[in-house]
Backbone as JSON, one array per atom type, in Angstrom:
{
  "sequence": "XXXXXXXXXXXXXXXXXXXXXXXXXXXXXXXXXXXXXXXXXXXXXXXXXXXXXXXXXXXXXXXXXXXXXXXXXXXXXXXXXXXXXXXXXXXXXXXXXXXXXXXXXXXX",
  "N": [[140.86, 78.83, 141.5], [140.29, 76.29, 141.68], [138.85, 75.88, 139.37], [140.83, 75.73, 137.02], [141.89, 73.02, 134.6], [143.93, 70.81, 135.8], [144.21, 71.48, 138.69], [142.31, 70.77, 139.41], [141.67, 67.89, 138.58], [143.61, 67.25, 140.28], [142.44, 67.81, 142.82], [139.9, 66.69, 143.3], [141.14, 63.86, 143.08], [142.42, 63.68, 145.44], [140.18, 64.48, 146.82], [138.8, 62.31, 147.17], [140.03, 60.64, 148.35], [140.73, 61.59, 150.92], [138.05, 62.36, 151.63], [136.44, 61.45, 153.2], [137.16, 61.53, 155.18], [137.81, 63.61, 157.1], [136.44, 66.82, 156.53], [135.31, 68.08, 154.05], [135.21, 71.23, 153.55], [137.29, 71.62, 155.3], [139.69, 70.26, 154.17], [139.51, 71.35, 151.59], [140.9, 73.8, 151.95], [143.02, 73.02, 153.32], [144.58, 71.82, 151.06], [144.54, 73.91, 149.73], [146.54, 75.63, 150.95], [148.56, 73.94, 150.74], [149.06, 73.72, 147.65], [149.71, 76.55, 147.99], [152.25, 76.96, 149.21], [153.48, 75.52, 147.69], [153.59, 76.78, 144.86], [154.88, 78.64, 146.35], [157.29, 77.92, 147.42], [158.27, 77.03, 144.89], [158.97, 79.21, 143.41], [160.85, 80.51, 144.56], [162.75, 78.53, 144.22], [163.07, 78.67, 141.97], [163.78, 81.58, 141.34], [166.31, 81.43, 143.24], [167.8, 79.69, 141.57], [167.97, 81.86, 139.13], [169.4, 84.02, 140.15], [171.89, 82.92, 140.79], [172.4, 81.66, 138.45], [173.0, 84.22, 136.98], [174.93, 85.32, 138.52], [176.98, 83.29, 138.08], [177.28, 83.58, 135.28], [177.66, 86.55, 134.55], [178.96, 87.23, 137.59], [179.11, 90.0, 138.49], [182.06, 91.32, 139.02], [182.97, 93.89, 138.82], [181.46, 94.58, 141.38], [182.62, 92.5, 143.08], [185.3, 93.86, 143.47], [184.89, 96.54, 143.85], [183.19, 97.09, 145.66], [184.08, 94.69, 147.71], [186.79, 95.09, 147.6], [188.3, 93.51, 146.17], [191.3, 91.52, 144.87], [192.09, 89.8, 143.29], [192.31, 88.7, 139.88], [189.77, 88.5, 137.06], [189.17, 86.44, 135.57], [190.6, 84.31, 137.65], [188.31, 85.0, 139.66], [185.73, 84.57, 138.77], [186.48, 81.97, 138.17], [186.62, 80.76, 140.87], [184.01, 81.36, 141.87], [182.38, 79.9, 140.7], [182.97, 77.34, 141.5], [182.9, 77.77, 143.52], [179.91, 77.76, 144.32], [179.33, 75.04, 142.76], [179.64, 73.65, 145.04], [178.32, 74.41, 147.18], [175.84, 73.44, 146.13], [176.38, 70.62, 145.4], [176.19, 70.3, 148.36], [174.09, 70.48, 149.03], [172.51, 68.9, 147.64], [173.41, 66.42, 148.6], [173.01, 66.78, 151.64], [170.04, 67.06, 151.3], [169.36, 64.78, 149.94], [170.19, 62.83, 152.09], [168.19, 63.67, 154.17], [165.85, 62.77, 153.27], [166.32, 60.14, 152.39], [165.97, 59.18, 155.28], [163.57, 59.91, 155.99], [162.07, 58.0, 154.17], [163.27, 55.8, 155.58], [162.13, 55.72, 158.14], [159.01, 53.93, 159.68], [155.93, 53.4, 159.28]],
  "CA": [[141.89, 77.83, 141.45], [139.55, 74.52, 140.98], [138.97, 76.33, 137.66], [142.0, 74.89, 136.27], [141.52, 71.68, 134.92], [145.19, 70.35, 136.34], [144.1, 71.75, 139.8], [140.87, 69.94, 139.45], [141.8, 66.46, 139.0], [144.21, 66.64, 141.31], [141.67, 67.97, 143.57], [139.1, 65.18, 142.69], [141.91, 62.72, 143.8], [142.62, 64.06, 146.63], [138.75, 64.54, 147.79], [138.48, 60.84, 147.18], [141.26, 59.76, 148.79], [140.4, 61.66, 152.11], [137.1, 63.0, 151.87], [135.52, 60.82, 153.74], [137.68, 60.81, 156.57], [138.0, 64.92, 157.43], [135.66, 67.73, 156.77], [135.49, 68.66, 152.86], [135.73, 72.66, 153.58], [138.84, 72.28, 155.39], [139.95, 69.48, 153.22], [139.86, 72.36, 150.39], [141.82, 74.92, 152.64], [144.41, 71.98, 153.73], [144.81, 71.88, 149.87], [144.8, 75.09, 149.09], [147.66, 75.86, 151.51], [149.53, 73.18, 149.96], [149.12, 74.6, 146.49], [150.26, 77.74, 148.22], [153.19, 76.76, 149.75], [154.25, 74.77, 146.63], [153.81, 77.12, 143.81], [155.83, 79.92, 146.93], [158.71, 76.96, 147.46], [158.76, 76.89, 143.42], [158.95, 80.35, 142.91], [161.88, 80.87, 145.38], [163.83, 78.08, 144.01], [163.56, 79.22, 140.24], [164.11, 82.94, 141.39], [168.37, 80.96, 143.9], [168.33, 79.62, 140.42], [168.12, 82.2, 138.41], [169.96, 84.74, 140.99], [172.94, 82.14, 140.64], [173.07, 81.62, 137.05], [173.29, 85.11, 136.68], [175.73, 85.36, 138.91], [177.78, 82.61, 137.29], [177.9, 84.01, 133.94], [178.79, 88.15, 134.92], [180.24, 87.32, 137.92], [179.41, 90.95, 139.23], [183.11, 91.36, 139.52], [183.06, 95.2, 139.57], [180.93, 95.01, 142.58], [183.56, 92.08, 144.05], [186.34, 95.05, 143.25], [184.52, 97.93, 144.47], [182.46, 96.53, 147.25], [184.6, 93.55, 148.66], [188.12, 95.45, 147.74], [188.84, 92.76, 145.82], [192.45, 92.18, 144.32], [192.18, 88.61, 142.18], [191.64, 88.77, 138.1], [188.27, 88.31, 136.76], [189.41, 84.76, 135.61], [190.16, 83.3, 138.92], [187.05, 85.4, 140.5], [185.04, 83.69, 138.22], [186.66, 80.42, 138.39], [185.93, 80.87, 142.18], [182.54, 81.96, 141.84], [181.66, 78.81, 140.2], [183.67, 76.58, 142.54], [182.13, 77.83, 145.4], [178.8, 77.27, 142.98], [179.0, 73.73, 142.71], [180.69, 73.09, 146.23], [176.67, 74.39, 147.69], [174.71, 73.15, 144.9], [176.5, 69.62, 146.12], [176.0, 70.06, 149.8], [172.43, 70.97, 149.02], [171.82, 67.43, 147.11], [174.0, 65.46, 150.25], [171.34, 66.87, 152.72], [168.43, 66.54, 151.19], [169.5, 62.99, 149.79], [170.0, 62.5, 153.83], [166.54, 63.87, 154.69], [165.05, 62.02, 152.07], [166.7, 58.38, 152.94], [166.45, 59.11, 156.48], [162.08, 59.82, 156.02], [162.12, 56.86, 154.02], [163.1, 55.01, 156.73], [161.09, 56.03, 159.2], [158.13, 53.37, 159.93], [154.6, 54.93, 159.27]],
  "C": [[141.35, 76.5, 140.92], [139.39, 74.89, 139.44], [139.93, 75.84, 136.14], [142.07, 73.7, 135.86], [143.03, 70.62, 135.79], [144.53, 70.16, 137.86], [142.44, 70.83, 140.33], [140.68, 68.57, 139.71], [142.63, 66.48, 140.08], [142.98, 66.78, 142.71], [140.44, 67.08, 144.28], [139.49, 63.85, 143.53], [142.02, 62.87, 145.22], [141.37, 64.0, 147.86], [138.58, 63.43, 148.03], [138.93, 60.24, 148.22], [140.7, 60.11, 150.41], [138.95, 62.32, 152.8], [135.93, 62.91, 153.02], [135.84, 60.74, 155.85], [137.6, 62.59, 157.19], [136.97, 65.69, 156.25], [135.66, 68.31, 155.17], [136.27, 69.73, 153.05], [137.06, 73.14, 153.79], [139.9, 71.28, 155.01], [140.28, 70.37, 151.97], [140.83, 73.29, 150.93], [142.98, 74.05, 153.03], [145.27, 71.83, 151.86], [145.41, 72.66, 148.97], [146.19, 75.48, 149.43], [148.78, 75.18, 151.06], [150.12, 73.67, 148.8], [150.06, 75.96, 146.63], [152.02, 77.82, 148.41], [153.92, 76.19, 148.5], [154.86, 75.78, 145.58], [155.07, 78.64, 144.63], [157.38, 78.87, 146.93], [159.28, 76.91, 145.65], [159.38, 78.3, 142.89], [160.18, 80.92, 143.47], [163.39, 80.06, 145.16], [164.08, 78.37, 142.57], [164.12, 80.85, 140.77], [166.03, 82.73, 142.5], [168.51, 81.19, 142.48], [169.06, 80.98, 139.31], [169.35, 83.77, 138.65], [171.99, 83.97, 140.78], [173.22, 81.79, 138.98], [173.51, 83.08, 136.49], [174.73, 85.64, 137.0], [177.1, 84.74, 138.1], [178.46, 83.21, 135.76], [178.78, 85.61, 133.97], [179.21, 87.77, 135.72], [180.3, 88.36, 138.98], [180.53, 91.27, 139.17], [183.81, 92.64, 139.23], [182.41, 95.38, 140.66], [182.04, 93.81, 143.66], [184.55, 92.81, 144.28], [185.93, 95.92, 143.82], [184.16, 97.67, 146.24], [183.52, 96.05, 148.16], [186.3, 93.9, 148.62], [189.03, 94.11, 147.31], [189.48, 92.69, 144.81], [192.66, 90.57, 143.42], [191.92, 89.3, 140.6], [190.35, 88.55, 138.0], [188.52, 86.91, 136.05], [189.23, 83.84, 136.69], [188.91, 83.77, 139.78], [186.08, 84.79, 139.94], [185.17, 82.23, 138.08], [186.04, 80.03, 139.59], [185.11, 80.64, 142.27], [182.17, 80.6, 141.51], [182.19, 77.4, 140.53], [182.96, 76.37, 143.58], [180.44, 77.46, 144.99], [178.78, 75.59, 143.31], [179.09, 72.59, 144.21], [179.12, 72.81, 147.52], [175.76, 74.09, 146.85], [175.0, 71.13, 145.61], [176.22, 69.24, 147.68], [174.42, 70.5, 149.75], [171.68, 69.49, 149.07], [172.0, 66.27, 148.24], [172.93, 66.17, 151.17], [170.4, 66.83, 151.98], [168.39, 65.61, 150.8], [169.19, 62.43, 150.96], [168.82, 62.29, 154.08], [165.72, 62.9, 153.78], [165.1, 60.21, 152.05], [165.78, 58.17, 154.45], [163.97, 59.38, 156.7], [161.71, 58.74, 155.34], [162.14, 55.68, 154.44], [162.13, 54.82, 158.16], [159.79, 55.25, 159.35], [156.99, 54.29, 159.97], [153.45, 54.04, 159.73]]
}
C-alpha cells in the first residue's frame, strides 16, 4: 500500500502530524484501517449508485409486473421509479447536511 506514491505522501503527512504523539506501528494500522474503510465506504456508494442508475433507466418493470403484480404502465412506473429516486437521494443530502452542520458545531 505505502508503495503507491498517493498513499505515501499522504502517509508522510499524517506520520508528521501525529507521529510523535502515538506509537508509529499502530499509527500505520490506525491508517491502514482508514484507507480500508474508505476505499469499502467508496466502493458501496459507487456500486447504490450504479444499482440505481440502472434501475432508473430499465426500470426492471417486468420484474415490477411479475414479481410485485403490478398493474400501472411502464410510463408512470418509471415516472415513479424516479420520483421515489430523487425523493431519497434528497433525504439523504438533508441528513447528512444535518450531521455535518450539527459536528461542525460541536466545540473540540
Amino acid at each position: 500500500m505505502l508503495s503507491d506514491p498517493s498513499f505515501r505522501e499522504d502517509w508522510d503527512a499524517i506520520k508528521e502530524r501525529f507521529g510523535k504523539k502515538v506509537d508509529e506501528q499502530e499509527l500505520l494500522k490506525v491508517f491502514k484501517f482508514y484507507i480500508f474503510n474508505s476505499y469499502l465506504l467508496g466502493s458501496l456508494y459507487e456500486a447504490m449508485n450504479s444499482i440505481r442508475s440502472n434501475l432508473k433507466s430499465s426500470g426492471d418493470y417486468s420484474t415490477y409486473i411479475m414479481e410485485f403484480d403490478g398493474k400501472l404502465d411502464e410510463l408512470t412506473f418509471k415516472y415513479l421509479l424516479t420520483k421515489i429516486g430523487e425523493y431519497y437521494d434528497e433525504k439523504f443530502v438533508k441528513k447528512y447536511g444535518q450531521n455535518k452542520e450539527q459536528k461542525d458545531e460541536q466545540p473540540k
